[in-house]
RODORO-40594 format. One line per field, with one value per atom (N, C-alpha, C): x, y, z; residue number from 1. Coordinates in steps of 0.2 Angstrom, whole numbers. Layout:
<bavos>
px = c(X:...)
py = c(Y:...)
pz = c(Z:...)
nr = c(NUM:...)
</bavos>
This chain:
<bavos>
px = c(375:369:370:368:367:365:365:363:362:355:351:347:346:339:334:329:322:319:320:320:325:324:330:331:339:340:346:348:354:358:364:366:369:367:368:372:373:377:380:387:386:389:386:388:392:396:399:403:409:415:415:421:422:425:423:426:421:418:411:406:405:402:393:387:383:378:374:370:361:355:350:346:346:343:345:351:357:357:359:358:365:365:369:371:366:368:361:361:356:355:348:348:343:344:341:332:332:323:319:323:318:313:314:307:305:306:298:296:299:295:290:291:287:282:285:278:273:277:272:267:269:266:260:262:254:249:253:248:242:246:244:239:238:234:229:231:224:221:222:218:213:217:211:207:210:204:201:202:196:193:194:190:184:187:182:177:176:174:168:170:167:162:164:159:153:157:151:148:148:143:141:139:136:130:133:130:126:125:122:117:120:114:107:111:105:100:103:99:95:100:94:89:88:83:77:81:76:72:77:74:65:66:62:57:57:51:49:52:50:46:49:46:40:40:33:28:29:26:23:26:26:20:21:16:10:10:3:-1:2:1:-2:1:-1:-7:-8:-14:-19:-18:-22:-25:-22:-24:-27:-24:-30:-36:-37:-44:-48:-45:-49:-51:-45:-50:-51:-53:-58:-64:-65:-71:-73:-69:-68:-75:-69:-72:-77:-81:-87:-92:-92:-97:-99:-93:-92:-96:-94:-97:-106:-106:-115:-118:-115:-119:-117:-112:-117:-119:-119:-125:-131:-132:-137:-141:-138:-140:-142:-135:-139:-146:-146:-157:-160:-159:-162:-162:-157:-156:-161:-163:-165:-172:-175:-181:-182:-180:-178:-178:-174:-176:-169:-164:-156:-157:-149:-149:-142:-140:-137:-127:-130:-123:-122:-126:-125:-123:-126:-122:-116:-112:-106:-101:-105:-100:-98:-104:-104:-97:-100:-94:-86:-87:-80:-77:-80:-78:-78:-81:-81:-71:-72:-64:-58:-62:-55:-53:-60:-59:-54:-57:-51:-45:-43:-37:-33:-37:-36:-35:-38:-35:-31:-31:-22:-17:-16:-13:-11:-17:-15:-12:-14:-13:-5:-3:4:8:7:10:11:5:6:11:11:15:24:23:32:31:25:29:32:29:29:37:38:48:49:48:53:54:50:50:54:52:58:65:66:73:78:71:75:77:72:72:78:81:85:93:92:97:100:94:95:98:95:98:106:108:114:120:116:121:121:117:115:119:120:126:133:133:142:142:136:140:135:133:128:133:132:136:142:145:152:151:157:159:163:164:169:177:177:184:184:182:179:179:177:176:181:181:185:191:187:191:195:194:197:205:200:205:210:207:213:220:215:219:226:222:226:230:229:234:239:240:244:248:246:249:253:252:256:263:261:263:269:270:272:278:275:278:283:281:285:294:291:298:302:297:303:306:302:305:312:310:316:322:322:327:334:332:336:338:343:344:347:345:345:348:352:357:352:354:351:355:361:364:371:377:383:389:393:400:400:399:402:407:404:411:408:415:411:410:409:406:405:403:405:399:395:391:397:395:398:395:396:392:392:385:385:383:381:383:374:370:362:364:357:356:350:349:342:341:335:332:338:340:343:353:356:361:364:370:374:378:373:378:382:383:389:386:388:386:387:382:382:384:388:387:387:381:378:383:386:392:388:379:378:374:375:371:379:383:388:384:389:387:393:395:399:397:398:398:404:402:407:408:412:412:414:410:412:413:418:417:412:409:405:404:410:412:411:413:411:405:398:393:388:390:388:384:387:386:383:382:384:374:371:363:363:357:355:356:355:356:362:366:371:376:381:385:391:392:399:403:411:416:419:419:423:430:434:441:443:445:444:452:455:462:465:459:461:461:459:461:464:466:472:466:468:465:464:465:464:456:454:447:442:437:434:425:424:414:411:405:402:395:392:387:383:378:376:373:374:371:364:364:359:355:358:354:360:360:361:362:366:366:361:357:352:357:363:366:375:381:389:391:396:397:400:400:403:397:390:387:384:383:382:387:393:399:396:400:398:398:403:405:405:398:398:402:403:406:400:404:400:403:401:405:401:399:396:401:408:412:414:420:420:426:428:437:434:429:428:431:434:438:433:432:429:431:429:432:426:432:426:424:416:413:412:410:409:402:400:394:396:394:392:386:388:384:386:378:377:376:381:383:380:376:375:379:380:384:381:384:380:382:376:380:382:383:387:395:396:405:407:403:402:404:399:400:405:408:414:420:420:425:422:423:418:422:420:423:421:426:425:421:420:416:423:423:427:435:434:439:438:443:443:442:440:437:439:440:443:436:434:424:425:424:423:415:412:407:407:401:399:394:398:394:387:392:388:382:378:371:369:365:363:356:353:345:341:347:343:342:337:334:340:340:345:342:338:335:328:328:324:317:315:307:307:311:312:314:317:316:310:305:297:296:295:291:293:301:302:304:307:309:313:318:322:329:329:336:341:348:351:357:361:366:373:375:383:386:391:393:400:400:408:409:416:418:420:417:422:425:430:436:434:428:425:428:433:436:439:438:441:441:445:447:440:436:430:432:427:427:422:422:417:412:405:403:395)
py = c(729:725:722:716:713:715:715:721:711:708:704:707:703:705:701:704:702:699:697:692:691:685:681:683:685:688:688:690:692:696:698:706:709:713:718:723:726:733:733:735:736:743:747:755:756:753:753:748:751:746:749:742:743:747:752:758:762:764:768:772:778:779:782:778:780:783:786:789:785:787:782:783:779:777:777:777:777:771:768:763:760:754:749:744:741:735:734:734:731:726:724:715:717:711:710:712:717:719:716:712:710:707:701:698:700:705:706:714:716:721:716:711:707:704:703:698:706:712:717:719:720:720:714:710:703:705:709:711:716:719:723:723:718:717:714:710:705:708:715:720:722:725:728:722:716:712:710:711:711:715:722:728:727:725:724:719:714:708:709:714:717:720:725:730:726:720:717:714:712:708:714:720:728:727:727:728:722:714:711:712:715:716:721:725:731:726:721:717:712:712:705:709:716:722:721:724:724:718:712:706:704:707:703:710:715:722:717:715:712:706:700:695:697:702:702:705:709:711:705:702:696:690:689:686:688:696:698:699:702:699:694:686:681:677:683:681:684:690:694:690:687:682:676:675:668:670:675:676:675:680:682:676:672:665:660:661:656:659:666:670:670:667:665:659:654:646:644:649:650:650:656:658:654:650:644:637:637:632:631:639:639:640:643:641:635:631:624:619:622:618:620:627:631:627:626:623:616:612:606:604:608:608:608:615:615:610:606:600:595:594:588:592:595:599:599:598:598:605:610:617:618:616:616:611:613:608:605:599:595:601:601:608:612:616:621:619:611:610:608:604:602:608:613:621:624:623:627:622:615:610:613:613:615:622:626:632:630:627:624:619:617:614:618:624:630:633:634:638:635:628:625:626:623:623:629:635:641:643:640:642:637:632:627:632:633:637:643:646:651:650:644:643:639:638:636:641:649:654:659:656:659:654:649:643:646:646:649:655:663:665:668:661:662:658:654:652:655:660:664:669:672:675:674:667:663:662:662:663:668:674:682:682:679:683:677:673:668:670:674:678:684:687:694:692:686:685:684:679:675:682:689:693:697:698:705:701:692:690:691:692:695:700:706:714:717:714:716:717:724:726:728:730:732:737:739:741:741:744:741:740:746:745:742:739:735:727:725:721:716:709:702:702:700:701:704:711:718:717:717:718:712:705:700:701:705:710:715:716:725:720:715:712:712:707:704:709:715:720:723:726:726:724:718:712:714:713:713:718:725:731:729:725:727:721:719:712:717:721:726:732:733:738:734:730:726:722:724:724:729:734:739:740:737:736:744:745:755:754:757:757:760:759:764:769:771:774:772:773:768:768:766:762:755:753:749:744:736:734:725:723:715:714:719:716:711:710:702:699:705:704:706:701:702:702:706:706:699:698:692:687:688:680:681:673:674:673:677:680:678:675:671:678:677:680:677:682:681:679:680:681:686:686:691:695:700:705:709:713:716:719:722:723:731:735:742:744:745:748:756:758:766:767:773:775:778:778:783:777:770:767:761:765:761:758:754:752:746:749:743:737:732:724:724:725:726:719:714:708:707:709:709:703:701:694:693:688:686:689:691:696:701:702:710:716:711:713:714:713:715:720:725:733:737:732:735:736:740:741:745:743:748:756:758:766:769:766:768:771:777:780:777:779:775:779:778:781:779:781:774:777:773:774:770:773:770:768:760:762:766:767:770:777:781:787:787:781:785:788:790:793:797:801:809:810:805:806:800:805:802:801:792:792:792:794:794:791:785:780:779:774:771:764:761:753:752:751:748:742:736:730:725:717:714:706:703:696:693:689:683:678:677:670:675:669:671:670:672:673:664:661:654:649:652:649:650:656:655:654:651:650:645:645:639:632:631:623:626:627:628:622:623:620:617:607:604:601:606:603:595:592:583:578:579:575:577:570:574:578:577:580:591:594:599:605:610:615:623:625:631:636:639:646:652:658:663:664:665:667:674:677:684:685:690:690:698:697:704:709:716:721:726:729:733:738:742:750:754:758:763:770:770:777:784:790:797:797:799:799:806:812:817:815:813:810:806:799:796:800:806:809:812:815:819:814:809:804:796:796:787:783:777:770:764:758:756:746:744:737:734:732:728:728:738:740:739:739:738:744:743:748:750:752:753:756:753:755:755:761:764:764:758:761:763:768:773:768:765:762:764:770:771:770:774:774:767:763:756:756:761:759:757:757:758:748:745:740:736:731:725:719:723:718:724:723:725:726:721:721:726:728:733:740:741:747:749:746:747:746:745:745:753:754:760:765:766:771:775:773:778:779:783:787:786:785:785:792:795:800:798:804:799:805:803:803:803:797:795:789:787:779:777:769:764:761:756:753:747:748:743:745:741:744:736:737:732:734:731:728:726:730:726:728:723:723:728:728:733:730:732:727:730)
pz = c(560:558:551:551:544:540:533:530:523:523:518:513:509:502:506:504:507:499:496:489:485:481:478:472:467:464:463:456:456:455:459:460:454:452:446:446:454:456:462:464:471:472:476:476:482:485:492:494:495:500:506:508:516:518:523:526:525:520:516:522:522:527:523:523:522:524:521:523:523:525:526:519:518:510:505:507:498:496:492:487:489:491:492:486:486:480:477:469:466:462:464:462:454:449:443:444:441:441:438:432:425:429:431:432:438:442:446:442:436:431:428:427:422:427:433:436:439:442:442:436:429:426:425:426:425:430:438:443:440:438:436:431:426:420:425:428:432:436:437:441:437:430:426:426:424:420:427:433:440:441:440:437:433:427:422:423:426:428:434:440:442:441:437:433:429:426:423:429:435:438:439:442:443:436:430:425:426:426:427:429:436:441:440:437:431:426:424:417:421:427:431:432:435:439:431:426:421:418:418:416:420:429:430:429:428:427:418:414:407:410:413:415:418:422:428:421:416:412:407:404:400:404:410:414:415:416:417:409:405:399:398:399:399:401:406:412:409:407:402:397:393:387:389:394:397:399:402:405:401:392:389:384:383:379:385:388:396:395:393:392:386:381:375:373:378:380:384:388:392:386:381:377:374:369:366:368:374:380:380:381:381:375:370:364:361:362:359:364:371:375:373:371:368:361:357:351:353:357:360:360:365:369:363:357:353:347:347:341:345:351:354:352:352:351:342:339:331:329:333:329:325:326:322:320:313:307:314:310:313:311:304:304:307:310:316:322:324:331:329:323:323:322:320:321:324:331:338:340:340:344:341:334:331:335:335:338:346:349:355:358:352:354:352:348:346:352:356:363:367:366:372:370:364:361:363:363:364:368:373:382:386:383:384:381:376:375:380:380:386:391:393:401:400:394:396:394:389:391:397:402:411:414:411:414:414:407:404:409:408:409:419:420:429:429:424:424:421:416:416:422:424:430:436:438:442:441:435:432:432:431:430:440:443:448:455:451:452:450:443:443:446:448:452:457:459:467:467:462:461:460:454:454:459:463:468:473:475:481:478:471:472:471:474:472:479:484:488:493:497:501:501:495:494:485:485:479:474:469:465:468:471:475:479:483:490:488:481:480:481:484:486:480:472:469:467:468:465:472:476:482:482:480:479:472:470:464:465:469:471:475:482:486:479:474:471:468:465:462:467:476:480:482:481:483:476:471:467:464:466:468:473:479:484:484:478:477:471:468:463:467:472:476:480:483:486:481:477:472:472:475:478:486:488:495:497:503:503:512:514:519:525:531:538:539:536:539:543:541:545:542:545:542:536:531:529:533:533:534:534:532:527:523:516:511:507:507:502:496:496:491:482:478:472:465:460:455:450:449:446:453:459:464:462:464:465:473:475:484:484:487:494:496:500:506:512:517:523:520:514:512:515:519:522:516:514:508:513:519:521:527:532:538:538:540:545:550:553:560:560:562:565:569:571:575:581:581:586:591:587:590:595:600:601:608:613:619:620:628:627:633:633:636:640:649:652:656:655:658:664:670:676:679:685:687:691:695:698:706:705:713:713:708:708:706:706:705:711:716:724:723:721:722:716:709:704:704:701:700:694:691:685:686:680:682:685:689:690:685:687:682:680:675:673:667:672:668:662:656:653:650:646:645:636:633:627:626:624:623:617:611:606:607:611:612:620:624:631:635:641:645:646:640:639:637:634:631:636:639:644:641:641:643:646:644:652:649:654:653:661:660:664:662:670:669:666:660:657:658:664:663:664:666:666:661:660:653:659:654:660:660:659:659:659:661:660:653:652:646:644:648:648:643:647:649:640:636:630:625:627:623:618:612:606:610:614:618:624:627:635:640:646:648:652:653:656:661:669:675:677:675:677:680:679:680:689:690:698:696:693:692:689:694:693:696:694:699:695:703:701:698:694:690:691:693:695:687:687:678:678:672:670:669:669:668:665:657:652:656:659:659:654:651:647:649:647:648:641:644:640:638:633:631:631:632:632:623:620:611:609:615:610:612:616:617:610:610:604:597:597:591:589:594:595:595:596:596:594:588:587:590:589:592:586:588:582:587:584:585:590:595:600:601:600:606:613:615:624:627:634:635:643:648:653:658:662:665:672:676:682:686:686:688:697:696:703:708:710:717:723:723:728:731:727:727:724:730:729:729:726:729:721:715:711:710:705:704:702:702:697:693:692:686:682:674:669:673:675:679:682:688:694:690:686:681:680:679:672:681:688:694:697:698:702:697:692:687:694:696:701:701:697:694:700:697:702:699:703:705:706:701:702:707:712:717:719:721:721:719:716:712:716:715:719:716:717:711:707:705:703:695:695:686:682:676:673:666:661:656:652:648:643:636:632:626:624:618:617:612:611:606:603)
nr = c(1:1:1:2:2:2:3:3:3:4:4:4:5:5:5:6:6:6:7:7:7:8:8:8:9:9:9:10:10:10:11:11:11:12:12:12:13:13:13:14:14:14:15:15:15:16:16:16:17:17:17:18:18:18:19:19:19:20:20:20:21:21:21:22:22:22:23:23:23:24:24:24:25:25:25:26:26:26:27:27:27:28:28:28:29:29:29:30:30:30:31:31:31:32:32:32:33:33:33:34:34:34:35:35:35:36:36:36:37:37:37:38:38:38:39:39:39:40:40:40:41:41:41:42:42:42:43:43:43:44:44:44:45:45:45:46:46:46:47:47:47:48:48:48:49:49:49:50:50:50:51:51:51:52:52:52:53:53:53:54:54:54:55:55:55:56:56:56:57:57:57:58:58:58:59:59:59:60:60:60:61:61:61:62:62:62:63:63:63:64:64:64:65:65:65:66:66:66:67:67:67:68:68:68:69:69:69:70:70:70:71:71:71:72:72:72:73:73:73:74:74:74:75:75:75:76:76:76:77:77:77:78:78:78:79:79:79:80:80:80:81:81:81:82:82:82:83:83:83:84:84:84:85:85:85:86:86:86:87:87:87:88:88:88:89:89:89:90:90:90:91:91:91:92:92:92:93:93:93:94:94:94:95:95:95:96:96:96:97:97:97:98:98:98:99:99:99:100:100:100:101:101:101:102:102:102:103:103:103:104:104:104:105:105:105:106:106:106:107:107:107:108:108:108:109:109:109:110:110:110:111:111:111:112:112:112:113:113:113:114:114:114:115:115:115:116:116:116:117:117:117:118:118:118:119:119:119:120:120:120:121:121:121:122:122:122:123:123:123:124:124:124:125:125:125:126:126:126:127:127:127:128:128:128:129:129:129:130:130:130:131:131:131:132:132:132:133:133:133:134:134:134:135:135:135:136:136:136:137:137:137:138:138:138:139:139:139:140:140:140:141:141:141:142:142:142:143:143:143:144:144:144:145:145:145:146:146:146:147:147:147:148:148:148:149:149:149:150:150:150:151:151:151:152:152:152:153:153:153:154:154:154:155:155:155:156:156:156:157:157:157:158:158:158:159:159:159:160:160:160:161:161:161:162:162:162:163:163:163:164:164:164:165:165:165:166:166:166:167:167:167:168:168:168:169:169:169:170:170:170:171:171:171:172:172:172:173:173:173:174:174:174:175:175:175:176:176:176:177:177:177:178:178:178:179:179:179:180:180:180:181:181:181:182:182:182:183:183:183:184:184:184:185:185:185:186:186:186:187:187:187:188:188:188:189:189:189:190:190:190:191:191:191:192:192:192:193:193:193:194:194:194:195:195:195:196:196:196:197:197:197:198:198:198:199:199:199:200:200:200:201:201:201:202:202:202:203:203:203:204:204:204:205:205:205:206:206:206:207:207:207:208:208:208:209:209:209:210:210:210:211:211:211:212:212:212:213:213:213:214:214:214:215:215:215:216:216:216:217:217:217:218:218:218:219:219:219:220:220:220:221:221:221:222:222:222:223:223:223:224:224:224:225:225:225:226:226:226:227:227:227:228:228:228:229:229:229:230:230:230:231:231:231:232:232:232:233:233:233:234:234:234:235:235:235:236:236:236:237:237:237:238:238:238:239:239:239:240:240:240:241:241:241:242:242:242:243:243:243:244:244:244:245:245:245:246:246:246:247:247:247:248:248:248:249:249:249:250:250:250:251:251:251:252:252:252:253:253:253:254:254:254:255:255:255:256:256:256:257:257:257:258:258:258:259:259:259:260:260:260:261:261:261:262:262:262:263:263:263:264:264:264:265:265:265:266:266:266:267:267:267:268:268:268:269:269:269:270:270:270:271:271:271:272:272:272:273:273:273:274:274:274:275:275:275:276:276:276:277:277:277:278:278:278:279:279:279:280:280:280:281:281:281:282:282:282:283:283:283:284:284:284:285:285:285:286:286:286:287:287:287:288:288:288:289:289:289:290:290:290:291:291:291:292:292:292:293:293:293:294:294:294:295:295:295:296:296:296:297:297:297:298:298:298:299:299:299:300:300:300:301:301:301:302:302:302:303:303:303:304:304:304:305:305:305:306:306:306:307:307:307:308:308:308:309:309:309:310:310:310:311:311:311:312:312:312:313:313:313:314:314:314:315:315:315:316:316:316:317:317:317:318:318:318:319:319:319:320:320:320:321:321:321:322:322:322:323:323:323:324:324:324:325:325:325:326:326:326:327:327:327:328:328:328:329:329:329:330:330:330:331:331:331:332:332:332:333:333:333:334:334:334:335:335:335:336:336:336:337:337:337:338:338:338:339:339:339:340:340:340:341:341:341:342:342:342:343:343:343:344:344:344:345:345:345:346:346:346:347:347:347)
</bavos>
């Protein structure tokens, strides 16, 4: 398997050449950390200062609570003060209607009625007054209680941690960590081979730094001809022969599965029979053999050795196609071989 950075950067270290047999998580190569330490740190700051921001709308929302318990108070207050110069303005009212009558009957001096009237238009004066301090304080009330509502919709039904911001916060700081963590490319497990990552190159996302191959994950691609797969069914056993160790070292597999297509047919320059001048060729069609892995272990292999493959005929009842597996699950039995033998690659 390809072994790429999942962000872009530049290579710093490489801990491994070709042949290297590693183990899963060991440190491969490392890319330049400065800037996603720094852009993690900024995550980081704009968390807190989301935090903090939050907390004030919370606080807010306490001061809007209390504005409107002052406002409702300030109001009733007010209401208070108007009744009582309207009671003020009534008194005022009747005694200089009071003295009125009596002026017209000549019992007041003309200065007593212009007194009453004097104190007559202070009452008023007095209760406009009032009545525009019930006025203010029914808008300040609407205010406070316009603000309650405005804070109480960004903090209603969630938490500090819960909150849109905080959590668009924490995404980034995630987010952030996970591009300094991928700064450190870390092995599955395998052989080295390919490297070509160098210190000093800059690396993209999907840059081929060197390839894995796991020794336990082998399987070989047995390229049978068109004829010769009559007989051949999933699950069927299979002998194999390795030329790097001779006949003396024997695997043992089964048919895993069939290519949807010959091997012709996904070449780089497929052939194109259109013309008339066409001459048949028998084609190959790649089956996948599965390996038992403790022979594997005991004996590795390497990427597209040849391979010598016997499978067991016999028994024909198992499925030939992926779908017919997941329908019958019907194990097949190995038996006795028929000479279905060839020449494969290994892959």
């Amino acid at each position: 398997m390809q072994v790429t950075p999942q962000t872009t950067g530049t290579v710093v270290a490489v801990n491994v050449n070709n042949t290297d047999r590693v183990t899963k998580g060991q440190l491969l190569a490392q890319l330049d950390e400065t800037d996603a330490k720094v852009s993690l740190q900024s995550a980081e700051a704009a968390l807190a200062d989301a935090v903090r921001s939050v907390r004030g709308l919370y606080a807010s929302t306490s001061q809007s609570d209390a504005g409107i318990v002052q406002a409702s108070a300030d109001l009733n207050r007010a209401r208070h003060q108007a009744e009582q110069t309207e009671a003020q303005r009534r008194n005022a009212e009747d005694e200089y209607n009071r003295l009125a009558n009596l002026r017209k009957q000549k019992f007041v001096s003309v200065e007593s009625l212009n007194q009453a009237q004097t104190a007559l238009q202070a009452a008023d004066a007095s209760f406009a007054a009032a009545q525009s301090a019930v006025n203010a304080a029914k808008a300040a009330l609407q205010k406070a209680q316009a603000q309650q509502a405005g804070a109480a919709g960004q903090t209603e039904n969630t938490s500090i941690e819960g909150h849109p911001k905080v959590q668009a916060a924490a995404a980034q700081v995630r987010q952030a960590y996970l591009a300094l963590a991928r700064t450190r490319i870390l092995a599955v497990g395998g052989d080295v081979a390919q490297r070509s990552a160098q210190v000093g190159a800059r690396v993209a996302p999907g840059t081929a730094l060197m390839a894995i191959v796991p020794p336990e994950q082998m399987w070989v691609d047995a390229n049978f001809k068109e004829t010769q797969l009559d007989d051949v069914r999933i699950g069927q056993p299979v002998t194999l022969t390795s030329d790097l160790y001779g006949g003396a070292v024997q695997y043992h597999g089964k048919v895993a599965g069939f290519a949807a297509g010959t091997g012709s047919a996904f070449a780089l320059l497929p052939a194109q029979n259109a013309s008339g001048n066409w001459i048949k060729i028998v084609q190959r069609v790649p089956v996948r053999i599965e390996l038992e892995p403790e022979a594997v272990r005991q004996h590795p292999l390497r990427i597209g050795l040849s391979m010598r493959v016997v499978v067991d005929t016999h028994d024909r009842s198992g499925p030939s196609s992926p779908a017919a597996v997941v329908r019958t699950r019907r194990p097949s039995a190995a038996r006795t071989c028929s000479p279905n033998r060839h020449n494969r690659r290994m892959r």
